[in-house]
N, C-alpha and C positions, 0 to 999 in steps of 0.2 A: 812804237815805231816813230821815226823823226822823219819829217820832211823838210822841205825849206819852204814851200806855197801851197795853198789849195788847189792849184794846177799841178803839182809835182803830184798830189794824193789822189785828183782825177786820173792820172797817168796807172797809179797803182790800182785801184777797184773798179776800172774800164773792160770791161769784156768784150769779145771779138762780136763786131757789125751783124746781125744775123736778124730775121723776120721770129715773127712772136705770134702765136698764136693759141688758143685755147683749148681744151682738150678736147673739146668735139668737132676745131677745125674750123667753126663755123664763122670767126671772130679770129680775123688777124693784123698786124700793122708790122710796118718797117719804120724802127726809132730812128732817128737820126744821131742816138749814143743809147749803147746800154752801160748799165753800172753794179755791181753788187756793193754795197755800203755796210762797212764790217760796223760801224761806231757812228756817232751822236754827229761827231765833226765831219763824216765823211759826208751825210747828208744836209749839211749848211755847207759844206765845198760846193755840192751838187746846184742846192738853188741859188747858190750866189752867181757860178757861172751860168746857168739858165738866165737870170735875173737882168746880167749883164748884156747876154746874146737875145735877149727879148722872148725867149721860147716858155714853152711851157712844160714842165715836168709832168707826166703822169705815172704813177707808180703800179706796180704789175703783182700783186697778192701771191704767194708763195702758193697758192691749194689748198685742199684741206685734205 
């Protein structure tokens, strides 16, 4: 897939605002962006705008 910016691909693996929490509940936060990252470049999109906006990325482990 083609884009024209790392902002146009932030635009495409951005998921809708929503709180996060673990499965026992016990552990939660509200990001200020969530993302799903199909490929290698989506996540150097991610921390370059982080980078830029001075924030910090934490990434959230799939389960097991």
């Amino acid at each position: 897939m083609f884009w024209n910016s790392p902002k146009d691909r932030l635009a495409l693996i951005s998921l809708d605002f929503k709180k996060w929490s673990n499965a026992p509940g016990n552990v939660s936060s509200l990001p200020l962006r969530t993302f799903r990252p199909r490929r290698h470049a989506d996540i150097l999109a991610i921390l370059e705008d982080a980078r830029k906006r001075g924030i910090t990325v934490r990434p959230v482990g799939s389960g097991h």
